[in-house]
C-alpha positions in Angstrom: 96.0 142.5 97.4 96.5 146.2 96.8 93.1 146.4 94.5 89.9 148.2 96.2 87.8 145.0 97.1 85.0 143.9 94.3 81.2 144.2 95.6 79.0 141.0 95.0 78.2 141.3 91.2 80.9 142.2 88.8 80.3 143.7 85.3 82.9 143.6 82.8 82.6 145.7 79.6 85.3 145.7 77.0 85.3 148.2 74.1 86.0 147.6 70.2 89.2 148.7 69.3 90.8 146.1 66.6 94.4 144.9 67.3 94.0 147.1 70.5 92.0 144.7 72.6 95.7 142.9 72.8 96.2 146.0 75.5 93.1 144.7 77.3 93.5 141.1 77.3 97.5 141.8 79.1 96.2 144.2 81.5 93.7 141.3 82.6 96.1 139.1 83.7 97.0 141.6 86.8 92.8 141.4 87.0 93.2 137.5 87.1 96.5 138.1 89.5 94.6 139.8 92.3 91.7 137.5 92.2 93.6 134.8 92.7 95.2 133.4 89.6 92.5 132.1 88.0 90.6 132.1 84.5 88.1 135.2 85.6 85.1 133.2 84.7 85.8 131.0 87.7 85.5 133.8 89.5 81.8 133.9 91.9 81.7 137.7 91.5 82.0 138.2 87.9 78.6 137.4 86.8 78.2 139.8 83.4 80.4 140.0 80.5 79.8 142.2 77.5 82.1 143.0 74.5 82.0 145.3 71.0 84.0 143.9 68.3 87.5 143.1 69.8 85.8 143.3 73.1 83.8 140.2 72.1 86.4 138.1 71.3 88.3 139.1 74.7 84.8 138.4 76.6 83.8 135.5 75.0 87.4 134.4 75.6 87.0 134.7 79.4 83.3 133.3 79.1 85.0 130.2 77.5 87.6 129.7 80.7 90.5 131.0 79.4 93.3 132.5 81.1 94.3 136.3 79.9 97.9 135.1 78.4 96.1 132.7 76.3 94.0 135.4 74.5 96.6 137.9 74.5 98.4 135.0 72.7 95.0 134.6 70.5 96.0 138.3 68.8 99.7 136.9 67.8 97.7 134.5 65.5 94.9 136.4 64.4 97.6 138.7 63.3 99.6 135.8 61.5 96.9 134.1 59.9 94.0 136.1 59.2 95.4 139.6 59.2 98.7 139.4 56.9 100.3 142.6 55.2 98.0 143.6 52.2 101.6 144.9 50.6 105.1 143.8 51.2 106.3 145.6 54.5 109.5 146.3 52.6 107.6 149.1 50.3 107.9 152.4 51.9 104.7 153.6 54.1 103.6 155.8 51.5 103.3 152.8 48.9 101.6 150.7 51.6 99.0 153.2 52.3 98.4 154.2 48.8 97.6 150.6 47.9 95.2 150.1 50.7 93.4 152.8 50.2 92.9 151.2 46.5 92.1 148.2 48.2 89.1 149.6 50.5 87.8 152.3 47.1 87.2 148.9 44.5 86.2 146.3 47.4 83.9 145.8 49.6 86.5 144.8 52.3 90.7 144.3 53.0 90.1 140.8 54.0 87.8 138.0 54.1 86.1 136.4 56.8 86.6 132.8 55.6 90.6 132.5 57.7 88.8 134.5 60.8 86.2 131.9 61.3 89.1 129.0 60.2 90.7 130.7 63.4 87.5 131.1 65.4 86.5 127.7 65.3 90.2 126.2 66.3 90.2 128.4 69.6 86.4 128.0 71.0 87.2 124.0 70.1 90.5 124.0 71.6 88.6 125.5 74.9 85.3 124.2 74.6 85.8 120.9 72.8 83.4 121.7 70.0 83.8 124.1 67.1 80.4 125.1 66.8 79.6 125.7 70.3 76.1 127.3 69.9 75.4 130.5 72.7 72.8 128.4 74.2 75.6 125.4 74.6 77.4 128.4 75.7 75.1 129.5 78.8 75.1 126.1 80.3 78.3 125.6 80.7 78.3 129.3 82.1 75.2 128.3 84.5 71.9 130.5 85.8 74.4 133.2 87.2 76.8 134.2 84.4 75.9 135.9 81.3 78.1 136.9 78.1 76.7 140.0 75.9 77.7 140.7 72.5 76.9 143.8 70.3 76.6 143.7 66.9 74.3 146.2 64.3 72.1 145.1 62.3 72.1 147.2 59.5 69.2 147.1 57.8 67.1 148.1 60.8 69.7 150.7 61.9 69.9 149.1 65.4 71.7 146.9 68.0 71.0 144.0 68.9 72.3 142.2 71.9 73.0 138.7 71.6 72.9 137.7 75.3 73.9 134.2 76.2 70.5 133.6 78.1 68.1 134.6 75.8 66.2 131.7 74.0 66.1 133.9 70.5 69.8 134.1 70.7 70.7 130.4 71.3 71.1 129.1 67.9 73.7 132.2 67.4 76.9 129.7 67.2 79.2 131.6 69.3 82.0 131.7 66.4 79.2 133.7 64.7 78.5 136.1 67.3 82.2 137.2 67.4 82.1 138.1 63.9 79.1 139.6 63.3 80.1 141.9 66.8 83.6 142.2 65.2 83.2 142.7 61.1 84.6 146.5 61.2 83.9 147.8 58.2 85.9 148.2 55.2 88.2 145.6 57.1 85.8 142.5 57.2 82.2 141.9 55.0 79.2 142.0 56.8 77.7 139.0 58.2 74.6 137.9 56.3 72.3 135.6 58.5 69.0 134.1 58.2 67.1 134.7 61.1 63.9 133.2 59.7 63.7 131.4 57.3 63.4 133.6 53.9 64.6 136.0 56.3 68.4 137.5 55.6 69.7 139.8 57.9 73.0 141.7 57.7 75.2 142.6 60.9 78.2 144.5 60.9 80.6 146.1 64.0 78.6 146.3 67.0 80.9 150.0 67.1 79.1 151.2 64.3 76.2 151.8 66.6 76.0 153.1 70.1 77.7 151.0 71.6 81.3 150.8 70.9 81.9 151.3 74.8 79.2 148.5 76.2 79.3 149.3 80.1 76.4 151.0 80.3 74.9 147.5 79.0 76.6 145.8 81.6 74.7 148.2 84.2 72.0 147.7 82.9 71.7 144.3 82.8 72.7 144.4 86.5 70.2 146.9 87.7 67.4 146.1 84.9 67.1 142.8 83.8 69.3 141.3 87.2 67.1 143.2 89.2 70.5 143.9 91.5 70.5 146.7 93.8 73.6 149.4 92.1 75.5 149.6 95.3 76.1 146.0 95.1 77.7 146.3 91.7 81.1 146.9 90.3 81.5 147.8 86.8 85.0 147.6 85.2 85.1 149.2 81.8 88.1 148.7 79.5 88.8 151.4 77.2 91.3 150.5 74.0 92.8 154.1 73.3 92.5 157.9 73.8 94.0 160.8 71.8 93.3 163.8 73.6 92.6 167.0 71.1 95.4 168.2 70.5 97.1 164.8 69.1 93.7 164.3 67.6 94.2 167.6 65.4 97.7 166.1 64.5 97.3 163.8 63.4 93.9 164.6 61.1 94.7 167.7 60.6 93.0 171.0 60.7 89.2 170.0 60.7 88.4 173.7 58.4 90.5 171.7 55.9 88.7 168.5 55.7 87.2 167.4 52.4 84.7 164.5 51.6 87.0 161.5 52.5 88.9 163.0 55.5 85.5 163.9 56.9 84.1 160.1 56.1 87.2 158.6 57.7 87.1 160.8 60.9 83.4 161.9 61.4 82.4 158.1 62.9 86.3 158.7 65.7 84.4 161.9 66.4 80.9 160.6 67.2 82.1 157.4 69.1 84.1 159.1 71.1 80.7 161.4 72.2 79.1 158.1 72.8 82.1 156.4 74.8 82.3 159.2 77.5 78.3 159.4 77.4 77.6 155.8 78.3 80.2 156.0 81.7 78.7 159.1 82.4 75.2 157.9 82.3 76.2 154.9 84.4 77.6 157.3 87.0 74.5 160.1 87.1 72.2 158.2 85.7 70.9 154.2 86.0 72.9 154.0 89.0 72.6 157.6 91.0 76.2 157.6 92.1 75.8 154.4 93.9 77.5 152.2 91.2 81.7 151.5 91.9 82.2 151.9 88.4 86.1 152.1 87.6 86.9 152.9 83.7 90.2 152.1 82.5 91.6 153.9 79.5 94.9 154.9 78.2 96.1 157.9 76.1 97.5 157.4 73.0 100.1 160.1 71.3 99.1 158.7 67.8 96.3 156.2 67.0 97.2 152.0 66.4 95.2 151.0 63.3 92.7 149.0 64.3 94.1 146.3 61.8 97.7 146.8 62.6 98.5 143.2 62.9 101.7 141.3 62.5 103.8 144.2 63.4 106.8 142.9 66.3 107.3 146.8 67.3 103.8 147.4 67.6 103.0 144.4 69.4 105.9 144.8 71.9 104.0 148.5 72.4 100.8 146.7 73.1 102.0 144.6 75.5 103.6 147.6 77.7 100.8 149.7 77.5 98.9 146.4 78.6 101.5 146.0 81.5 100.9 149.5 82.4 96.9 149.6 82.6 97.6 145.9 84.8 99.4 148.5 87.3 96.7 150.9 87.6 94.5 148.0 88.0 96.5 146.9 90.9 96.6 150.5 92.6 93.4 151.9 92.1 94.0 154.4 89.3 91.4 154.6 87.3 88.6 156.9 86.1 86.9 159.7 87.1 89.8 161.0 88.1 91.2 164.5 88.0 94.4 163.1 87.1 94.4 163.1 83.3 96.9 160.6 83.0 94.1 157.9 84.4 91.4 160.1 82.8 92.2 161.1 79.5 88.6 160.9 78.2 88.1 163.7 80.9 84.8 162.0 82.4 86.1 163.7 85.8 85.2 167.6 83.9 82.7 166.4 82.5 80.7 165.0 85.5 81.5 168.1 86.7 80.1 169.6 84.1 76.7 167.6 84.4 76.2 168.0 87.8 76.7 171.8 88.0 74.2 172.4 85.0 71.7 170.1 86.6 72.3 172.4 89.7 71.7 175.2 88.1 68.5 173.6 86.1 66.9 172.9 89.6 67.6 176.3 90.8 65.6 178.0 88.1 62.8 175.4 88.7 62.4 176.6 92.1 62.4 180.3 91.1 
């Protein structure tokens, strides 16, 4: 095994990223490889799992038992069956992109959730034997050591909430449920309305609309807070699902002087998660765990950005898949962020520690004068 050795309790956060996760879910079959070959979950180390909108259906994939091929294998049919071309792919681009953005200015959302949870249901049955497993169902079968955390907002309170497998508020959550209220991006899928009390109706939405589009600082948490496990016992993996770097960014969304109303709707949330995504590892590194965490981020760079709902395309897939194949290798070998090698840190978190650490030098110095 080429792979730096685990410490006791492994973390595993996976970001939301749409048809992207497929990257994740192939790169965690080299995971599965160097632990031994089988379904992570089995795994004694991995004790806590947390996901944002793809991530949850990756995470609650692996909290189910299965293998990485099998939910890599899960996007081919989300792609198929709930995610079809809203135009004929013969039209040329500029016809299909007109007519969805007609789509998303007179509805509500491109597609509905009722083929998602058609979908839902079959997999968590097919693994777990009953379609409407419930997360308290869920944490048995996981036992007193394991734990599966999915994001989703709530939007109504402008907040997230953390449906955690273990917590008795959460257990009537059925886990179909959970993946789409952490997944229902908008303009792509309604918001999930749920009673939480009775007369009570509560609307979720994309657990990446909040703060949390990158969970690991969640997972840390939970190991160091609610686990009560010391942080150099811990290994955090994070799983990023894309990266342009600024000057691709620029190119493909132009000059931002130039932006009117809808550019600036459309590209003012990339511009704030990706604030938030490097924020949360760096706060894992400097802050909850003072440097004593092995936290290993995984992210790729990306030329030009994969539409989140850029399913049932063979070329794009085929993409996927290498990219996958290629983050499975640097799994494998140890390359992985910080790192002053941009090509295993392109969200630059090795600058930017760098950056913290010398202004909080430089804070401390004038405290002392």
């Amino acid at each position: 095994m080429n792979m730096k050795p685990l410490r006791q309790n492994v973390a595993l956060a996976i970001d939301g990223g749409g048809i992207k996760g497929l990257v994740v879910a192939q790169a965690l079959i080299a995971l599965e490889e160097e632990l031994g070959g089988g379904p992570l979950i089995q795994h004694p180390q991995i004790k806590i799992l947390a996901g944002t909108s793809t991530g949850a259906i990756i995470t609650a994939g692996i909290a189910m038992g299965m293998k990485a091929a099998d939910i890599a294998s899960a996007y081919l049919r989300l792609g198929q069956e709930v995610f079809p071309p809203l135009t004929p792919p013969i039209l040329p681009k500029v016809i299909q992109q007109a007519d969805e953005f007609l789509h998303a200015l007179f509805q509500s959302s491109l597609y509905g959730n009722e083929k998602l949870i058609e979908v839902l249901k079959s997999i968590i049955e097919q693994n777990t034997g009953d379609a409407e497993l419930t997360l308290e169902q869920l944490n048995k079968r996981l036992g007193p050591d394991k734990t599966l955390i999915l994001t989703t907002v709530n939007i109504t309170e402008r907040r997230t909430r953390f449906l955690k497998s273990y917590k008795p508020d959460n257990g009537d959550w059925r886990l179909w449920e959970a993946i789409l209220a952490s997944s229902s991006a908008p303009l792509a899928l309604p918001v999930w309305p749920r009673l939480d009390a009775p007369g009570k109706r509560v609307y979720y939405t994309d657990g990446g609309v909040g703060s949390y589009g990158n969970p690991a600082y969640v997972v840390a948490q939970e190991a160091v807070v609610f686990r009560g496990c010391a942080p150099e016992d811990v290994s955090v993996l994070s799983f990023g699902t894309g990266w342009l770097n600024s000057d691709n960014f620029e190119k493909e969304n132009g000059d931002p002087t130039g932006w009117h109303g809808l550019q600036w709707a459309q590209n003012a949330p990339g511009v704030a998660l990706g604030d938030v995504v490097r924020a949360q590892s760096l706060d894992i590194i400097e802050g909850i765990g003072n440097s004593k965490f092995d936290f290993r981020r995984f992210q790729f760079a990306l030329e030009k950005d994969i539409n989140a709902d850029a399913f049932g395309d063979d070329a794009t897939y085929a993409f996927m898949k290498k990219l996958g194949d290629d983050m499975g290798d640097r799994i494998r070998n140890n390359q992985f962020a910080p790192n002053p090698d941009p090509q295993y840190d392109p969200e630059g978190l090795h600058d930017g520690l760098n950056n913290y650490r010398a202004a909080r030098k430089v804070a401390r110095n004038i405290r002392v004068k």
